[in-house]
C-alpha atoms as one frame of an Amber mdcrd trajectory, in Angstrom:
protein
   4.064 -22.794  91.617   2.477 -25.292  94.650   1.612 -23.242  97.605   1.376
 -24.359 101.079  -1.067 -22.019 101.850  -4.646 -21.826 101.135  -5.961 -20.464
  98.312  -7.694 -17.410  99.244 -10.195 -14.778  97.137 -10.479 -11.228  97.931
 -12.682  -8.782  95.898 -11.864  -5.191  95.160 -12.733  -2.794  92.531 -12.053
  -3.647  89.004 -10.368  -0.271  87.710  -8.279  -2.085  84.637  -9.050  -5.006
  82.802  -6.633  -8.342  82.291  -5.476 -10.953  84.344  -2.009 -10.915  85.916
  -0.439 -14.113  87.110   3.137 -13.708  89.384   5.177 -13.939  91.619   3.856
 -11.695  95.114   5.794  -8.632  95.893   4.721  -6.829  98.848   5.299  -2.875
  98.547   6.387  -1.272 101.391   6.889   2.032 101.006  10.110   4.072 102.099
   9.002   5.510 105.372   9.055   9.123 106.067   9.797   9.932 109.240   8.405
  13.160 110.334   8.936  15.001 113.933   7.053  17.487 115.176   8.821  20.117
 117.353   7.767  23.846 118.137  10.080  26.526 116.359  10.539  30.069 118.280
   9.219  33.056 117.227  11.530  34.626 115.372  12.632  31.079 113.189   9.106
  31.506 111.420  10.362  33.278 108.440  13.399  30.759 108.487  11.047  27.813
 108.183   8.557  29.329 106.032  11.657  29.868 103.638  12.911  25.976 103.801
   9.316  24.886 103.044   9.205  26.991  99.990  12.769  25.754  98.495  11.194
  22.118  99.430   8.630  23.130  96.943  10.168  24.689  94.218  12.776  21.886
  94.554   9.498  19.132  94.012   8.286  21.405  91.346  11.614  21.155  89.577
  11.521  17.779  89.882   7.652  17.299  88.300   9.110  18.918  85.493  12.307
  16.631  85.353   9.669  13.629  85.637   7.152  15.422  82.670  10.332  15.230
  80.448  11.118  11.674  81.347   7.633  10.961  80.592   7.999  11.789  76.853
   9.485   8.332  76.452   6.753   6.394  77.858   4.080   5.328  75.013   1.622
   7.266  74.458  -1.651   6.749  76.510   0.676   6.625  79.895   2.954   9.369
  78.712  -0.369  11.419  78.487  -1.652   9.773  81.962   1.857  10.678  83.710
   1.924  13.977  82.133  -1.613  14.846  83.612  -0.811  13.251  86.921   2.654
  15.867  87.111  -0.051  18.533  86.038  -1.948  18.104  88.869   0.669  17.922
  91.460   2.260  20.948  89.898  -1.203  23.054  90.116  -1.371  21.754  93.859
   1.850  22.723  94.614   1.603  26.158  93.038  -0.091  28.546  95.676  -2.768
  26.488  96.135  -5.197  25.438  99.419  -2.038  23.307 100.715   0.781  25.756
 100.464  -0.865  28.482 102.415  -2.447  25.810 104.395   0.965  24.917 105.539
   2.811  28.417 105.694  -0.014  29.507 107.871   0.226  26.963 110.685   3.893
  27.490 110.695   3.085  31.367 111.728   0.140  30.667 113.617   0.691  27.559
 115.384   5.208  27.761 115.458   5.996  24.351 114.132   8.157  22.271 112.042
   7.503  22.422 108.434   7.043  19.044 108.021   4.412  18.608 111.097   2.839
  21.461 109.307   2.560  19.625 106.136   0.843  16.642 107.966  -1.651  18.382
 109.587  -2.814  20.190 106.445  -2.471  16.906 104.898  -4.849  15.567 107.493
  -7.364  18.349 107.279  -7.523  18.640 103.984  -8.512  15.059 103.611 -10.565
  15.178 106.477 -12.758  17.613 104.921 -12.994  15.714 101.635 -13.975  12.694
 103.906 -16.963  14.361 104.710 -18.212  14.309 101.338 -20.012  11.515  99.969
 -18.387  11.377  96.806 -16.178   8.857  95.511 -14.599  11.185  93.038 -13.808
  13.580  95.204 -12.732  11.417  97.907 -10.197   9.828  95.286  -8.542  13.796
  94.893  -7.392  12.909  98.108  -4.590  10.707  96.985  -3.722  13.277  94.670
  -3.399  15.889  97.121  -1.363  13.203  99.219   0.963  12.791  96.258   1.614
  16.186  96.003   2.071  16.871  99.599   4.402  13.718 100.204   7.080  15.329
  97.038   7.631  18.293  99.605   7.610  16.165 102.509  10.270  14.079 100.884
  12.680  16.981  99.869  12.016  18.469 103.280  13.375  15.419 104.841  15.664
  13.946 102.126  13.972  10.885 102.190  14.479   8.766  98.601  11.517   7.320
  96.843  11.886   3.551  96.792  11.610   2.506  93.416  10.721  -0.381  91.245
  13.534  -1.447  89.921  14.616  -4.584  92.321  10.878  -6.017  91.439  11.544
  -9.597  90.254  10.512  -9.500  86.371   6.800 -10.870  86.294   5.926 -10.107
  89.500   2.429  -8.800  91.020   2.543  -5.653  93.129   0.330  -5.870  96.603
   0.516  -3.022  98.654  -1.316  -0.938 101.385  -1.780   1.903  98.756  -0.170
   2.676  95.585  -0.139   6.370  94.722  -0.017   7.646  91.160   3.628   8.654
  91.397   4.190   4.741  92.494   1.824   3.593  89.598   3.647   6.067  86.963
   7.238   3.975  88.140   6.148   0.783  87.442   7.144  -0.880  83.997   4.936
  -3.253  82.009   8.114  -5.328  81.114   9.030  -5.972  84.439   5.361  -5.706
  86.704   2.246  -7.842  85.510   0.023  -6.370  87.439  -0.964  -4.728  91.105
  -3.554  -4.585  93.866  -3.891  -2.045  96.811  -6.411  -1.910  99.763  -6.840
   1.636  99.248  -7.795   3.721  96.155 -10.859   3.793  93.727 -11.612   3.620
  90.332 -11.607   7.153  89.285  -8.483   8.132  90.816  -4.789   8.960  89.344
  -3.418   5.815  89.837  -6.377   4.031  88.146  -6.426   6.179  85.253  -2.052
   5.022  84.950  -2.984   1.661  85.536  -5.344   1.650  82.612  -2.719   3.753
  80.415  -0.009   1.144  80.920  -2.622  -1.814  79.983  -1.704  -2.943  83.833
  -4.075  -5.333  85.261  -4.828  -3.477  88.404  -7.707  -4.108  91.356  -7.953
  -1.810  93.958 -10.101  -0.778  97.208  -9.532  -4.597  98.495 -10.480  -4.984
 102.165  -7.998  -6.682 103.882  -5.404  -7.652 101.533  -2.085  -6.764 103.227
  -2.635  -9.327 106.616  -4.437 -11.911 103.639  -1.093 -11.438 101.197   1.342
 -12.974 104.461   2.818 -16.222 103.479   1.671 -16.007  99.895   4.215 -16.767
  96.818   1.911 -16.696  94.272  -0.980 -14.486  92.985  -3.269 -13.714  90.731
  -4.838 -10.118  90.005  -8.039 -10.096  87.275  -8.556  -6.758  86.813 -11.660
  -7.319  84.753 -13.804  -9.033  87.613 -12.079  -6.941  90.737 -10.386  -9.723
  92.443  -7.233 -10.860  94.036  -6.517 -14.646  94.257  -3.561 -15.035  96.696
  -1.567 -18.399  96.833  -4.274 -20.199  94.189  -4.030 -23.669  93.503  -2.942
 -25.384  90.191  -5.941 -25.837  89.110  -7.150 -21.738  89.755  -3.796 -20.965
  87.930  -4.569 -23.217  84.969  -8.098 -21.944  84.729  -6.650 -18.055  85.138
  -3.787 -18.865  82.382  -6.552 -19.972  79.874  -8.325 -16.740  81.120  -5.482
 -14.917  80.050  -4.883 -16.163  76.566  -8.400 -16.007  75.579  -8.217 -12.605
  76.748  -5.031 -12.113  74.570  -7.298 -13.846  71.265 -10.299 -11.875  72.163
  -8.568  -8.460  71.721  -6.640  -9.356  68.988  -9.629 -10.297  67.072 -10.880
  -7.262  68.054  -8.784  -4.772  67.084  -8.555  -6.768  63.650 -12.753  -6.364
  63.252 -12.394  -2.720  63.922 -11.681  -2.545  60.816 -15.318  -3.898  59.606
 -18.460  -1.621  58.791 -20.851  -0.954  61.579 -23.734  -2.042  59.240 -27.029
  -4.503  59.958 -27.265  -7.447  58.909 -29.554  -5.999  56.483 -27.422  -2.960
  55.450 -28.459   0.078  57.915 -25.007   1.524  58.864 -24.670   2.572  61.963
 -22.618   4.989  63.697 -20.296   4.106  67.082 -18.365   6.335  68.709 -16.759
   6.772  71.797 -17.117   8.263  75.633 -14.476   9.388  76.926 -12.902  11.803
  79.881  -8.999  11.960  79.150  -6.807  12.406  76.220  -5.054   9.229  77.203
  -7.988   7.373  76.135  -7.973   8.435  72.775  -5.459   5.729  70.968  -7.544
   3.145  72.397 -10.942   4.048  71.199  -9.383   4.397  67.533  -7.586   1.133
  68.237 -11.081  -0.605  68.350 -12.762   1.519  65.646 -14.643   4.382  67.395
 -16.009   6.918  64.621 -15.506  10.306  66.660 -16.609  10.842  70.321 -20.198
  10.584  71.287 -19.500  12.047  74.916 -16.400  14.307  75.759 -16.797  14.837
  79.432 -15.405  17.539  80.670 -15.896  17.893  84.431 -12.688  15.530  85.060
 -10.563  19.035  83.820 -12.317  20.286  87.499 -12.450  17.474  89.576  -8.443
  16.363  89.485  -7.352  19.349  91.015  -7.979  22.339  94.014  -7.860  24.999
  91.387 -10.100  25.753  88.738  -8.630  25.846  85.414  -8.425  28.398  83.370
  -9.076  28.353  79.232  -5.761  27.878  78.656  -5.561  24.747  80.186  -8.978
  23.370  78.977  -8.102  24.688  75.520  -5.017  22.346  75.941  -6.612  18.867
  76.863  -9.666  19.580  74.221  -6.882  20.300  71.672  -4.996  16.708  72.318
  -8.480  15.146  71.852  -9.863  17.010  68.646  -6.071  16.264  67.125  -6.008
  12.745  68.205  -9.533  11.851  66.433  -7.903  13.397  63.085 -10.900  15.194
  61.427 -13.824  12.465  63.491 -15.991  14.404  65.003 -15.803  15.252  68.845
 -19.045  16.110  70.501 -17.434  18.258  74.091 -20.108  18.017  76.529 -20.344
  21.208  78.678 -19.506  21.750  82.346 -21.675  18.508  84.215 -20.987  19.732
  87.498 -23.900  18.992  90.208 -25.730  16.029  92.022 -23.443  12.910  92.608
 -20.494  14.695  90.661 -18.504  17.388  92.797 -15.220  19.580  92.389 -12.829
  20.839  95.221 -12.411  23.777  93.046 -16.052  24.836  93.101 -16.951  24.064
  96.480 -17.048  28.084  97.377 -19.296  28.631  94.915 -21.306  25.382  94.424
 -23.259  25.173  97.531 -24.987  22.170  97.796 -29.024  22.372  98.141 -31.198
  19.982  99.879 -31.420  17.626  97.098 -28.125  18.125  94.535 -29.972  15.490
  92.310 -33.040  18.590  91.824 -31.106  21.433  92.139 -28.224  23.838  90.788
 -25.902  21.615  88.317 -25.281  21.097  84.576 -26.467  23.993  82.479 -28.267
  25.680  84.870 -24.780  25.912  86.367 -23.025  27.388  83.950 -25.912  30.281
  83.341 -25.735  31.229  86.634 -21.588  31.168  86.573 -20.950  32.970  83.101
 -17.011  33.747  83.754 -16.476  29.750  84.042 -18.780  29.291  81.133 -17.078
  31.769  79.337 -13.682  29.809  79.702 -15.413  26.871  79.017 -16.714  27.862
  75.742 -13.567  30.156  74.549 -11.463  26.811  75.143 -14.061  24.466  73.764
 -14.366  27.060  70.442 -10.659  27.206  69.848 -10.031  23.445  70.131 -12.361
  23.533  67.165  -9.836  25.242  65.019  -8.131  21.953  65.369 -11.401  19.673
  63.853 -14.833  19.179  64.021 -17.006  19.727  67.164 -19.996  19.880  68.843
 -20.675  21.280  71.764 -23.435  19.401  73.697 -25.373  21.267  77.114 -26.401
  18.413  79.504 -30.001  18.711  82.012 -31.622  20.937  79.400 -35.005  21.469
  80.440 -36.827  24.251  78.856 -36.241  26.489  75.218 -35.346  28.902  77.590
 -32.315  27.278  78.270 -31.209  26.566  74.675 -31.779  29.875  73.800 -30.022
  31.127  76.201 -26.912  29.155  76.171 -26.773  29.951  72.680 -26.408  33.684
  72.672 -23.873  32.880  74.999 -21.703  30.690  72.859 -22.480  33.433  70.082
 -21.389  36.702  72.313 -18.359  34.443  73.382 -17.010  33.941  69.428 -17.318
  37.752  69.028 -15.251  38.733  71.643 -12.560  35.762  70.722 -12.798  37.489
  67.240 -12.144  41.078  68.467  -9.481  39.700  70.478  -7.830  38.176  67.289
  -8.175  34.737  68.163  -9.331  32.557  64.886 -12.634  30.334  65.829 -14.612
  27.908  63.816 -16.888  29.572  60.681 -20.428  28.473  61.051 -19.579  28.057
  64.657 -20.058  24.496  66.224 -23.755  22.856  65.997 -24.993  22.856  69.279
 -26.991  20.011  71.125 -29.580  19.584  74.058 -28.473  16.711  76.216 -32.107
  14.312  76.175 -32.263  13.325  79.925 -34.997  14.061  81.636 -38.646  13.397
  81.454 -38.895  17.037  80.589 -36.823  16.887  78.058 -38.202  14.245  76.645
 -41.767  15.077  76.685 -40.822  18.630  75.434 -38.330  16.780  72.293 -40.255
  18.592  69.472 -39.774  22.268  70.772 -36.516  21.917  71.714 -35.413  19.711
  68.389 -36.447  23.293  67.204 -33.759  25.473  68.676 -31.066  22.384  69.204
 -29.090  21.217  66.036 -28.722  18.041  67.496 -29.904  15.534  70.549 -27.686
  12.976  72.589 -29.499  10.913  74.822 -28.487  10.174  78.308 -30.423   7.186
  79.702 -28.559   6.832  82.974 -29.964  10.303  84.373 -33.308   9.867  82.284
 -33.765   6.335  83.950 -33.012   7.695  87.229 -35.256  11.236  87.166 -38.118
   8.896  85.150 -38.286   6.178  87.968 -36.904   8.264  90.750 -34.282   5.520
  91.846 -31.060   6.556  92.782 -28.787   3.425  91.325 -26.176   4.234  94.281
 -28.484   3.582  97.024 -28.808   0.247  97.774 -32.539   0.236  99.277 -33.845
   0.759  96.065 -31.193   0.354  93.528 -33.028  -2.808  92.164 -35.614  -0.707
  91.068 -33.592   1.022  88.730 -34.193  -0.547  85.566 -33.541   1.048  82.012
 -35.727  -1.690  80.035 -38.597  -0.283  82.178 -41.423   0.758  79.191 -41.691
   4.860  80.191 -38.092   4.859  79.726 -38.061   3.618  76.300 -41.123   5.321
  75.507 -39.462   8.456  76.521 -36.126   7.770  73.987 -38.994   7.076  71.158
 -40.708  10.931  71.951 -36.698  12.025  71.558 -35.594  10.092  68.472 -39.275
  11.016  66.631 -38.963  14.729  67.613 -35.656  14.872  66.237 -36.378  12.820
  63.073 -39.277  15.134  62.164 -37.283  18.019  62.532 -34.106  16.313  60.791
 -31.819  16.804  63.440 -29.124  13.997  64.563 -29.854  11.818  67.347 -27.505
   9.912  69.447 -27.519   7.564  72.696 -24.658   7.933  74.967 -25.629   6.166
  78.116 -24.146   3.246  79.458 -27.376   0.748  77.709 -24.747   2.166  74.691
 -22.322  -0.229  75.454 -24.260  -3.369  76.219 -24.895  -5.546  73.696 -28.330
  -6.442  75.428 -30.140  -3.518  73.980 -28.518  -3.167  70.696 -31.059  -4.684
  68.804 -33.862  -3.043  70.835 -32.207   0.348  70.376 -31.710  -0.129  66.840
 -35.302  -0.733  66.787 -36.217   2.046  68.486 -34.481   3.847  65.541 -31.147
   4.874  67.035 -28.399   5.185  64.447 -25.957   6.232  66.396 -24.280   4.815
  70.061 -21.658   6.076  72.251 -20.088   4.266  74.472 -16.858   2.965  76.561
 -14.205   2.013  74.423 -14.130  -1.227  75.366 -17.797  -1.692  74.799 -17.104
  -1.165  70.925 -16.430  -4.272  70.012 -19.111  -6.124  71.555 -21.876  -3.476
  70.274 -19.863  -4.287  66.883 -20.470  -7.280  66.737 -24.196  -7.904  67.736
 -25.638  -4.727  65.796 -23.659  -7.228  62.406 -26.272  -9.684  63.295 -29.171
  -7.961  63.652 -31.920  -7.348  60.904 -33.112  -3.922  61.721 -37.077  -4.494
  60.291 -37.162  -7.786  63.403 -35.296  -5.243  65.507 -38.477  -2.749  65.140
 -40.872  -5.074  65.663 -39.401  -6.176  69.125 -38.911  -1.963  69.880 -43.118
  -1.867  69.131 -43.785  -4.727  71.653 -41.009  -3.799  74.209 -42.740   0.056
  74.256 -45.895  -1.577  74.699 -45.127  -4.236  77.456 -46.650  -4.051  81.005
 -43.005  -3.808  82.976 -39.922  -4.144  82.856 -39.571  -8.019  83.217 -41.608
  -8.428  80.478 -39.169  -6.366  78.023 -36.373  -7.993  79.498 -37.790 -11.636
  78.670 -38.838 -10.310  74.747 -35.417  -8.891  74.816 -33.453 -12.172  75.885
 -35.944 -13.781  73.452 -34.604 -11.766  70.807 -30.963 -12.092  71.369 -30.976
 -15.425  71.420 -32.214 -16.412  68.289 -29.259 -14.054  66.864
């Protein structure tokens, strides 16, 4: 494994953990080879007509690939099966197919020189948005686009197959179709220079347990000349031709890696309980169905935090209850009686959806203005759906439905009538929903909310606390801008005083409290969120372990007494230092 090169170290996005040591194989893509020519007047109809067999022969072919997917295991047969989903919905009278049949009788060209340009605009005008999760629809639409492209031009995809077992996958991009070919026995891991972490081919990546690192800058002229490489997914980088010794160090990497989630999945097993005997609940956040067998792999009680905004953001349509009913269903049945707390519509600020772009327009500050609840008020047919699909899926097990940026009574009251009016009319229809219908929560994360706890812990029958928005709308830092994102700082004292208002309010009133932000998942604040009298987290489900195992050591009466100092401290720092104090002495 001696390379004559250089070793060299390139850093991308981390979007699925591992480490992945091969042989380099460089993915070039089969090429389509498109020409644009002008087509007369009376050939419009003619070409219209080929484009549309070009689709209905890809959309024959998604559903050829969704039954093929049935024999993939589970998490990536539910990935691929959502991936085929969304290119079907994109491909099915969307933006892009009148898009296309449009220029042709507009503009009097080729099908396929059609099909690029709308390609082009489309992601042109998602360019313009500063959003990475709508930016990463793009490749989605791409995917889509390129099926029909290919049938129009009978160009093959190039597949997998000829990939030297063991080998790691470099290419310019990878699209979720590509990612969806690849087989675990065979590939080790990949890294592209485009894509991001909330993407399609991400979200496969992580289904097929594939190391993968993408978004790295320069890695198709740095991957020339190299045999050898090394892709560690959990850190974001891409170590082409690395020297014994890197290789050595990334193989031990590798196997403790290996150990590490062994022993894990073995202690998921254990009670969540103290040291000194307070159990304590841990569940899971998730977006996907696909992300279900992992969480119960590593001992998550129930979901914490079902987001569902990803239903809205992976595609140009908006879907309907049907197909929300569908996804919530696979989750509620794939928890088997745990409860699932489904998080309503989180639409607004840094989180966007093609679909709701005519009807979502953005104010002068998205972070202050119309998004969350105060989105779905205003937009009661989409709530509607929302809620019919959320209240059937609870047919199927226990929910909860939880409304995020609750601010006033107002709102609680409100939204509850709603959810009320929106179970009679399901019963009239004939359609069986839950009896007592679903608690419902307030979502704890503004100052607000906080400071106004005991009249909402009133009219809510239960609070989840989000500390990433609370930190943010309590210190007014914005984490993603880099001028002042060192200022964001969740150990800061206001911010913990603020989860103490919360967690009392709700404990006077008897109501369940839960934490769901990411401070969930880190085992730095365990003990001080214990002692701040949190009995339940929610978090990542990778974080459960780790959360697992330092809430074991902790006694929850020297927990308390670091929570009194911490909410008394000066800044930050100084809760950070009794914090690190703490820990260590674990």
């Amino acid at each position: 494994m001696r390379s004559e090169r250089q070793e060299r170290v390139l850093a991308g996005l981390a979007v699925s953990p591992g480490i992945a040591i091969g042989t380099l194989y460089v993915h070039e893509p089969s090429v389509v080879a498109v020409s644009a020519y002008a087509i007369e007047a009376g050939a419009v109809d003619d070409e219209r007509a080929r484009f549309r067999r070009s689709v209905e022969a890809a959309l024959q072919q998604i559903e050829k690939l969704r039954t093929k997917a049935g024999a993939l295991p589970g998490p990536a047969q539910e990935a691929a099966t959502a991936l085929l989903d969304v290119h079907r919905q994109m491909l099915s009278g969307s933006r892009l197919v009148r898009g296309v049949e449009r220029r042709i009788a507009e503009t009097r060209i080729n099908a396929e020189a059609a099909l690029e340009a709308e390609l082009a605009a489309i992601a042109e005008s998602f360019a313009a948005i500063d959003d990475s999760a709508i930016q990463s629809r793009v490749e989605d639409i791409r995917g889509a686009g390129e099926r029909v492209l290919r049938h129009l031009t009978q160009t093959a995809y190039r597949s997998f197959s000829r990939v030297p077992p063991g080998s790691v996958v470099v290419a310019e991009e990878l699209t979720p179709a590509d990612a969806a070919l690849m087989d675990p026995a065979r590939i080790a891991g990949f890294a592209a220079a485009m894509g991001g972490v909330e993407g399609h081919t991400a979200i496969m990546a992580r289904a097929l347990r594939l190391p993968a690192v993408l978004g790295v800058p320069g890695l198709m002229e740095a991957a020339r000349g190299a045999a050898i490489a090394v892709i560690d997914g959990t850190e974001g980088r891409v170590i082409l031709a690395p020297s014994p010794a890197t290789i050595a160090l990334y193989r031990r990497q590798r196997s403790a890696l290996v150990r590490q989630r062994r022993r894990w999945i073995a202690a998921a097993g254990l009670p969540s309980v103290t040291d000194d005997g307070i159990a304590v609940s841990l569940q899971a956040n998730i977006d996907l169905p696909a992300e279900v067998a992992d969480a119960r792999m590593l001992g998550a009680e129930g979901v914490g935090l079902l987001r569902t905004e990803v239903q809205f953001m992976n595609r140009e349509d908006l879907p309907d209850e049907d197909d929300q009913y569908a996804l919530l269903r696979a989750v509620v049945e794939g928890f088997g009686g745990q409860p699932v707390t489904i998080r309503t519509l989180d639409i607004g600020g840094d989180k966007r959806a093609p679909a709701l772009a005519a009807h979502f327009p953005e104010g002068p500050n998205p972070a202050l203005g119309l998004r969350a609840i105060r989105y779905s008020l205003k937009m009661p047919r989409l709530f509607e759906a929302q809620v019919a699909a959320i209240l059937r899926a609870g047919m199927h097990g226990p929910v909860r439905i939880l409304l995020p940026m609750v601010t006033t009574v107002g709102e609680m009251h409100q939204a509850r009538l709603f959810i009320q009016r929106t179970a009679r009319k399901l019963r009239r229809a004939g359609v069986a929903v839950p009896d007592p219908l679903p608690p419902i929560g307030a979502m704890i994360e503004t100052p607000a909310a906080a400071l106004g706890a005991d009249a909402l812990a009133a009219h809510a029958d239960f609070f989840a606390i989000g500390t990433n928005d609370l930190t943010m709308y309590t210190l007014a830092v914005d984490r993603s801008d880099e001028q002042v994102a060192r200022l964001y700082d969740p150990f800061h004292p206001a911010v913990l005083r603020l989860i103490v208002f919360a967690v009392t309010a709700a404990r006077e009133r008897q109501i369940p409290v839960s934490l769901c932000g990411e401070i969930g998942g880190d085992p730095r604040f365990t003990a001080l969120l214990l002692g701040l009298g949190l009995r339940q987290l929610s978090m990542a489900p990778a974080n459960l372990p780790r959360v697992r195992e330092r809430l074991r050591a902790v006694d929850v009466a020297e927990a308390q007494a670091l929570a009194a100092r911490a909410v008394s401290a000066h800044d930050g720092v100084h809760v950070a230092v009794l914090v690190e104090h703490f820990n260590g002495s674990l």
